[in-house]
C-alpha positions in Angstrom: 2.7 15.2 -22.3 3.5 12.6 -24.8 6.9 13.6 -24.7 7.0 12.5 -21.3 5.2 9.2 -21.7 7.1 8.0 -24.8 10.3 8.5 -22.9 9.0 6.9 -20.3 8.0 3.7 -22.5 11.0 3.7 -23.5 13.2 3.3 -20.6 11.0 0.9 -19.5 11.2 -1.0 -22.4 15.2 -0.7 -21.8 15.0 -1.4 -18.7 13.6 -5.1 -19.3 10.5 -4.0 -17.8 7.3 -3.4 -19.7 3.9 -2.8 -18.1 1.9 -5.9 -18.1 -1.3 -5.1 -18.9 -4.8 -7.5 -19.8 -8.1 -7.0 -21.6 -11.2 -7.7 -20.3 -13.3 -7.8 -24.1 -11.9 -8.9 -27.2 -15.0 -7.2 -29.5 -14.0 -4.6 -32.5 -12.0 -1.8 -30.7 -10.8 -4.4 -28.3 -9.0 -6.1 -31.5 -8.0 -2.5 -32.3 -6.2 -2.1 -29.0 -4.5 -6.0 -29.0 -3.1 -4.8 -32.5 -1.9 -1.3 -31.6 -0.6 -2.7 -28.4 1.6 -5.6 -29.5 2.9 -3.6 -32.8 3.4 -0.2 -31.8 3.7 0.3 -28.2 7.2 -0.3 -26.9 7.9 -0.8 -23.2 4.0 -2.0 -23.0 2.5 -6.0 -23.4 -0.8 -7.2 -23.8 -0.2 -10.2 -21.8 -3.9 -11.8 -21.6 -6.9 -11.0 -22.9 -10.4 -12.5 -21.8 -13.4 -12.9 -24.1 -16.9 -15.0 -23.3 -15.6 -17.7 -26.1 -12.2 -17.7 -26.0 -11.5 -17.9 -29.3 -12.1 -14.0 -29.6 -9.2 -13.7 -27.4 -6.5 -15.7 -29.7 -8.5 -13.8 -32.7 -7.4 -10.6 -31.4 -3.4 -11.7 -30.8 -3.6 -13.6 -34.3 -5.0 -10.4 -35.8 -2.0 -9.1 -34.3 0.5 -11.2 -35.6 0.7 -13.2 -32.3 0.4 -16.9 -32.5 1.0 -19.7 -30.1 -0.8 -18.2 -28.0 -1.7 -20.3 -24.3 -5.5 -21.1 -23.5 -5.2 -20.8 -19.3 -8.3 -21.8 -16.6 -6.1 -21.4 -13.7 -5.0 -18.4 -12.0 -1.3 -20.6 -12.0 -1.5 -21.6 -15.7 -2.0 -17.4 -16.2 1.0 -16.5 -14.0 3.4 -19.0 -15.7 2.5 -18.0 -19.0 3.5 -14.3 -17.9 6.1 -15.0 -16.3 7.6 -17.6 -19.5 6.4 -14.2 -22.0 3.5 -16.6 -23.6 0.1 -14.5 -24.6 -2.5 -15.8 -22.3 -6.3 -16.3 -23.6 -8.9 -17.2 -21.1 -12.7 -17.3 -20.7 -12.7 -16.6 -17.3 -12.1 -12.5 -16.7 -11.4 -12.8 -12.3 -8.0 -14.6 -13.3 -6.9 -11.5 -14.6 -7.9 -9.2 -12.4 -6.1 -11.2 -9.5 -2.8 -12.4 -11.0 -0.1 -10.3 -9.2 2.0 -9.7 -12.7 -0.6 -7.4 -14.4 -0.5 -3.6 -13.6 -3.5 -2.2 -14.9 -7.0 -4.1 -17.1 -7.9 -2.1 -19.7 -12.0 -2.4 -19.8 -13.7 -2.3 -23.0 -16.6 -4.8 -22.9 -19.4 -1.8 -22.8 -21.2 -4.1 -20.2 -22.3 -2.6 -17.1 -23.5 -5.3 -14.9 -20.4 -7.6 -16.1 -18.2 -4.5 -16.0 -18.9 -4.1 -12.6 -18.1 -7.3 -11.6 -14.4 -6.7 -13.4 -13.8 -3.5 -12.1 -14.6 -4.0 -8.3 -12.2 -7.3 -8.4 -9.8 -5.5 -10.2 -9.7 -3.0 -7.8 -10.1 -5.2 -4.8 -6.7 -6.8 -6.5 -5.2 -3.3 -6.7 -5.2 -3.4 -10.0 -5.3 0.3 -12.1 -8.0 0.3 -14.5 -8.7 2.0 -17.8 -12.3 2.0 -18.5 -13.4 1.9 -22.0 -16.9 1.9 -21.0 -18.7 5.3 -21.0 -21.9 3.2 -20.2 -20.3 1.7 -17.0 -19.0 5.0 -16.0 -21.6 7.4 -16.2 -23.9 4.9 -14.4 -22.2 3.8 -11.5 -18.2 5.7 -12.0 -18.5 7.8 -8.9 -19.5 5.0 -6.5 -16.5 3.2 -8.4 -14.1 5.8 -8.0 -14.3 5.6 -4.0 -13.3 2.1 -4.2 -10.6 2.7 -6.0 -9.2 5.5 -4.1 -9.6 3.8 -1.0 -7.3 0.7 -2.4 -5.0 3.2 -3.7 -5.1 2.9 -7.8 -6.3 4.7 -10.4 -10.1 4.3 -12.3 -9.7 6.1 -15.5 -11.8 6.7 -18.8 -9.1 6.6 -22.0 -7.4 9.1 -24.7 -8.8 8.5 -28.1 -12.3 8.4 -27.1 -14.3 11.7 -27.2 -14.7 12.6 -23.1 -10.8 11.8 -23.2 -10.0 14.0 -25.9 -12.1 16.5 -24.2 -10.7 16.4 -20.7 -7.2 16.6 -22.5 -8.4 19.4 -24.6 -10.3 20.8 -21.1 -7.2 21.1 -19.2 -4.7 22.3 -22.0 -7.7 25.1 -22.1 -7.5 25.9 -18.3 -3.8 25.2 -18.0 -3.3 28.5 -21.1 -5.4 30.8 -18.2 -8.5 30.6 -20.0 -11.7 29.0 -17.8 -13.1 26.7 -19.8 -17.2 27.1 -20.1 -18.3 24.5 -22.6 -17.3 20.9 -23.3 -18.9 19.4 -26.8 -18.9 16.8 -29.2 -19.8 17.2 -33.0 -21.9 14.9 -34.5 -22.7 13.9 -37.8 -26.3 12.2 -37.5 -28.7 12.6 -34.4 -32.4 10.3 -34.2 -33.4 9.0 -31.3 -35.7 6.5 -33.1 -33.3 4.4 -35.2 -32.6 0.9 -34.1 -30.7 -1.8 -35.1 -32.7 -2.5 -38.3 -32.6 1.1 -39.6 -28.3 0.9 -38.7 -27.8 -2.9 -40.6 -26.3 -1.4 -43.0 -24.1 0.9 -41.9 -22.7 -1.6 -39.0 -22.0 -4.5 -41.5 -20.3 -2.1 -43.2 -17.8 -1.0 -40.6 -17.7 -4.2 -39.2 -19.7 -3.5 -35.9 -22.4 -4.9 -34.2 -25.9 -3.0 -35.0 -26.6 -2.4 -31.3 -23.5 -0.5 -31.1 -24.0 2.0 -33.9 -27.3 2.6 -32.6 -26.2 3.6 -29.7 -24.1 6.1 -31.4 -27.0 7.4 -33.6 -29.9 7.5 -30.9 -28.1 9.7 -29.1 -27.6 7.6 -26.1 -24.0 6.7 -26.3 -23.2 10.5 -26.5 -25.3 10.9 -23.6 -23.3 8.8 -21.8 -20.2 10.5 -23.0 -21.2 14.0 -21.9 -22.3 12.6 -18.7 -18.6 11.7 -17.8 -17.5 14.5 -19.0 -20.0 16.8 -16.8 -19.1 14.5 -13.6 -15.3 14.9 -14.6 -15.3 18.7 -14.7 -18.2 19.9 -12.4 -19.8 20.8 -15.1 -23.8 20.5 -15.7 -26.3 20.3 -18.9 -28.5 23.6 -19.8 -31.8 21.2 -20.2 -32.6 17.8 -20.1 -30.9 16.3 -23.1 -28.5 19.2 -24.0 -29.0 22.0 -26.5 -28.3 19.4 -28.9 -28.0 22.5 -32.2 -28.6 20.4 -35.3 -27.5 22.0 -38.5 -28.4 19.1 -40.7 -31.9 20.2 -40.3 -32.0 23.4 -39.0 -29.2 25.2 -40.2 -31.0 28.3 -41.8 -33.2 28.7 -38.6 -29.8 28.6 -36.4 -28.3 31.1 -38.7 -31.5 33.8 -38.4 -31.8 33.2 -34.5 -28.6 33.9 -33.7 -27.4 35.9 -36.4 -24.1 33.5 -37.1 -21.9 34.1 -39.6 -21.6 30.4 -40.3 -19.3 28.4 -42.9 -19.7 25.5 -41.2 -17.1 25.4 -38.5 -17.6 25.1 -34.8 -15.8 28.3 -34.6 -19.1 30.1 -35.9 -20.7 28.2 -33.4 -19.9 30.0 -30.5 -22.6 32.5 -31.2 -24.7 29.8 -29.9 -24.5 30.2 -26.1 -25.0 33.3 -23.9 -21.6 33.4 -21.7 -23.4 35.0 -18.5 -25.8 31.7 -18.6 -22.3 29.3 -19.1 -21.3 31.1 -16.2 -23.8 31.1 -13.8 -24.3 27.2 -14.6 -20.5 26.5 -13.9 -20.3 25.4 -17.2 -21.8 22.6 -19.7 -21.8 20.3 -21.8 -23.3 19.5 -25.0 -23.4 18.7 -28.6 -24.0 19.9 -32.0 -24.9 18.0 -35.3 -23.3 18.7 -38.7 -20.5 21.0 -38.1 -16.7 20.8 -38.8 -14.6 19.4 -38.2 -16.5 15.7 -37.7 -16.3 13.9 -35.5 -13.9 16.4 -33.7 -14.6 17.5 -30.2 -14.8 21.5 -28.8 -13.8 23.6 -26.4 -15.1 26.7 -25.4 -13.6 29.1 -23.1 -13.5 32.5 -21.7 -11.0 35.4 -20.5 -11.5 38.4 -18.8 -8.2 40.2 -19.0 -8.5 43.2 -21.6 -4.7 42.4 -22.3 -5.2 38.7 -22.8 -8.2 39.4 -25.0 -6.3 41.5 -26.9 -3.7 38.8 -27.5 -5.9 36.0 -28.5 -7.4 38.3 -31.1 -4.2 38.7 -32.5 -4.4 35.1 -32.7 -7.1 34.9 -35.2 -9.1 33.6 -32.4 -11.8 36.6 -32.4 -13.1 38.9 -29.9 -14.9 37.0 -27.9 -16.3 36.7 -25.0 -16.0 32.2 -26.0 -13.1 31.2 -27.8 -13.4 28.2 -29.4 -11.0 25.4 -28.9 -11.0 22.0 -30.6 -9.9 18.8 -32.0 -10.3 17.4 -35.2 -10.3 14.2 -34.7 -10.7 11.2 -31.9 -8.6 8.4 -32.3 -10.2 5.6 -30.2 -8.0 2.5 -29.7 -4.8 4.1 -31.3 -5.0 6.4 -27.8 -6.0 3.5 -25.5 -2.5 2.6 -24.5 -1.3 5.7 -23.7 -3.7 6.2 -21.0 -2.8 3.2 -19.4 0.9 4.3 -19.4 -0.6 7.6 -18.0 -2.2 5.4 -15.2 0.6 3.2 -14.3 3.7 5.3 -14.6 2.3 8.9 -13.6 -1.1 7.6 -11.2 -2.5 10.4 -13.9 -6.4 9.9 -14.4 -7.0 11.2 -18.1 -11.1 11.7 -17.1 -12.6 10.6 -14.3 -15.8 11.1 -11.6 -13.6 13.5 -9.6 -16.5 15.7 -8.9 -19.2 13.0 -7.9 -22.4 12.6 -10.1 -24.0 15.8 -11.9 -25.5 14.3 -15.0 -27.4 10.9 -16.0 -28.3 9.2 -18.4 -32.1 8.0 -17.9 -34.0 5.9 -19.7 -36.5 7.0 -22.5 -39.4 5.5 -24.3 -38.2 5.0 -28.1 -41.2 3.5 -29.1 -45.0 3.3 -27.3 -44.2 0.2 -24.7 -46.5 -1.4 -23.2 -47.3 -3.1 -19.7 -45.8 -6.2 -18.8 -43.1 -5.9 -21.9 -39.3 -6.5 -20.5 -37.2 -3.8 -21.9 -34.4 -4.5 -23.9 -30.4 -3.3 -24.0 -29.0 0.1 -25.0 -29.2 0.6 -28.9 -32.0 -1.7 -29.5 -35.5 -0.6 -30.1 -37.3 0.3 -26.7 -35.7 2.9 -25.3 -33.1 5.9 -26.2 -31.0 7.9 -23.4 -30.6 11.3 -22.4 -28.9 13.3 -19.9 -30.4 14.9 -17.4 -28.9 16.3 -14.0 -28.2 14.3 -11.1 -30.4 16.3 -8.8 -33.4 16.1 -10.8 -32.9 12.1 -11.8 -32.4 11.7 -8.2 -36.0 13.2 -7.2 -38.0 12.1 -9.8 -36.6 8.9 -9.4 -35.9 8.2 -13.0 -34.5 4.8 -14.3 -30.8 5.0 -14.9 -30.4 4.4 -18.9 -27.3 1.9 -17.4 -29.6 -0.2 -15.4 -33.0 -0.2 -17.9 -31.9 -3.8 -19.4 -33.9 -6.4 -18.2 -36.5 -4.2 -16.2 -40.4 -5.5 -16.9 -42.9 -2.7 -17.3 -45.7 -2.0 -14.8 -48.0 0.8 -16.9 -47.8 1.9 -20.2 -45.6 4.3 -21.3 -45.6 6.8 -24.1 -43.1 7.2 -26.6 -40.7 10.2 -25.8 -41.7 9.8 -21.8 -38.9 9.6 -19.3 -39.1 6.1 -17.2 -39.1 6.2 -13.3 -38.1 3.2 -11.0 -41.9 3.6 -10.2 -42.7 2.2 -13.6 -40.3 -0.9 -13.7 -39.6 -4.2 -11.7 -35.7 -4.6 -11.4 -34.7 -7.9 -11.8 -33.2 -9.2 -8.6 -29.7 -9.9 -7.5 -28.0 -7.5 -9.6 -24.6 -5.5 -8.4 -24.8 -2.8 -10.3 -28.4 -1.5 -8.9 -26.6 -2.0 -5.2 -23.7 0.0 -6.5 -26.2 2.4 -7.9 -28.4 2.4 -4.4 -25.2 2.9 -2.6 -23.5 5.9 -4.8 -27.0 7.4 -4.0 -26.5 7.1 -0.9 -22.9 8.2 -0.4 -23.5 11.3 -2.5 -26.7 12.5 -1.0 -26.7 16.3 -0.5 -26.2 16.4 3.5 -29.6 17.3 5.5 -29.6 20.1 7.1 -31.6 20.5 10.8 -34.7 22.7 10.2 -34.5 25.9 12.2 -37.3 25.8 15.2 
């Protein structure tokens, strides 16, 4: 595949015609990307970039080595920077999702309600877009993805990220013969009750914001990465927040239950799942905690031809019935670009809600919360998310992790208890809950006439 789309960049790039592409988010992968981007992506240009202070946006090109860069308000003043091959920086995000000289936005704010906003003009601009937004996708991504087949471009989740580097691993599985059963991530830490006190440290130390990394250790972000992956693949979840095995604590417990011979490799791990239940779900997806290789993603699939089996034994890959497939590594905004040369030049999707909503993320008490409260954002200190299937959030009514921001209690609620819409006052006005109401709708399972 990257054979193809480095050639590809490069006859573009001889050709005198790069894809013009623009940022929507200029926060610490989106600096990543402007960097990667302008220094080592031929036949590609970052040719705008919107942040909420501008000044993000010419941080990101300096960063890059870019300087006088062109501060633009106008939708005129953006298309005659492009068109003169002068970096444009602008607060307002609708300018680039309607100038005519950008092919594809690459998303990476992790804001839904915003993100929504940007990704419906986009696509109402036919503009392809790249979403580096798990949040946004696994909340509203299938309503999203009918808009944007029915202007004719291309919603997409990104390489480099883990639910990228799983649909890529995913397919090379399926593509070998093998039907893929099990689609994981590996963790290295897993608490659902750390906030953004208990992760200070560890985001001033990698230079990220404390929300974010609690997000990643509370287990909601890898909720909502799962989630895309499971609406991506038909795929489902065994129980409501995944199997979740955690061999930081549990390891010797693992080990007698299901009698692994375990080094400490996801390769030992596929002792873990009974294939006849993988089956009979259609497969799922999950996680485990303190395996290697971390923070690699996993694969595992199955074969029933005797002669194949045979074969991938010779391989060192074991007797089955899983084999276990992964990769070491995930290598966020180094990856970004080429998805959005896999979007514009091929119309090639590297993950998206192709098979319509099968798991959420909804909302869950991280603390006792109390009536009247006002809950705050994901990877603060109210709530965690966790997956759970579409079905069941759909008729228990359970609040959406995506849309919890903002919603103002009714009752108490326990810590560890799942919220319900019945339980929280929406705040009004909001497009993402009309998205939401109206994916609902459009993916309801058709009634069927009783029988007299």
């Amino acid at each position: 595949m990257l054979y193809i789309i480095d050639t590809a960049l490069k006859a573009r790039q001889e050709a005198g015609n790069p894809i013009r592409v623009a940022m929507i988010g200029a926060g610490f992968m989106g600096r990543g990307i402007a960097n990667q981007i302008v220094n080592s992506v031929p036949g590609m240009e970052l040719v705008a970039i919107f942040n909420r202070g501008v000044e993000g946006a010419v941080r990101a090109y300096g960063e890059a080595g870019l300087d006088n860069i062109r501060t633009v308000k106008t939708l005129g003043e953006l298309e005659d920077a492009i068109a003169q091959g002068v970096p444009a920086a602008t607060d307002d995000a609708m300018l680039l999702c309607r100038a005519e000289s950008i092919d594809a936005i690459i998303e990476v704010t992790g804001a839904i309600e915003f993100g929504a906003q940007v990704v419906l003009e986009a696509i109402a601009h036919k503009k392809h877009v790249v979403l580096m937004n798990a949040e946004l996708d696994a909340t509203i991504g299938p309503i999203l993805k009918v808009y944007a087949d029915r202007a004719g471009v291309v919603l997409s989740a990104c390489d480099g990220d883990q639910p990228g580097v799983q649909m890529n691993l995913y397919r090379f599985v399926k593509s070998i013969g093998l039907t893929p059963l099990l689609c994981g991530n590996i963790k290295g830490l897993q608490d659902p009750y750390r906030n953004p006190t208990t992760q200070e440290g560890f985001a001033k130390q990698w230079g990220q914001k404390a929300h974010m990394v609690t997000s990643f250790a509370d287990g909601t972000k890898i909720s909502f990465e799962q989630a895309i992956v499971a609406n991506a693949t038909g795929m489902t979840i065994a129980k409501r927040g995944m199997y979740g095995y955690d061999f930081n604590r549990n390891a010797d417990a693992l080990i007698e239950q299901f009698n692994l011979k375990y080094t400490g490799h996801i390769d030992d791990c596929t002792k873990l799942y009974d294939v006849d239940e993988l089956k009979s779900l259609g497969g799922i997806v999950d996680y485990v905690v303190g395996v290697r290789p971390g923070p690699g993603v996993f694969v595992f699939g199955t074969h029933d031809d005797p002669k194949q089996k045979h074969y991938l034994n010779l391989y060192k890959l074991g007797e089955g019935p899983l084999y276990s497939f992964y990769t070491p590594y995930h290598l966020c905004h180094f990856e970004v670009p080429l998805s959005v040369a896999r979007v514009v030049l091929f119309q090639d999707a590297v993950l998206a809600p192709t098979a319509g909503p099968k798991v959420d993320v909804v909302a869950t008490a991280k603390i006792d919360l109390k009536a009247g409260e006002t809950l705050d954002g994901i990877g603060y200190y109210m709530t965690y998310g966790q997956c759970e299937t579409a079905e069941i959030t759909q008729a228990q009514r359970l609040l959406p992790m995506g849309l919890a921001e903002g919603c103002r209690l009714k009752r108490d609620i326990p810590r560890d208890q799942v919220l319900t819409y019945d339980d929280v006052e929406i705040p009004a006005g909001r497009l993402c809950d009309k998205l939401r109401a109206e994916q609902d709708a459009y993916f309801a399972p058709a009634k069927v006439p009783a029988l007299i």
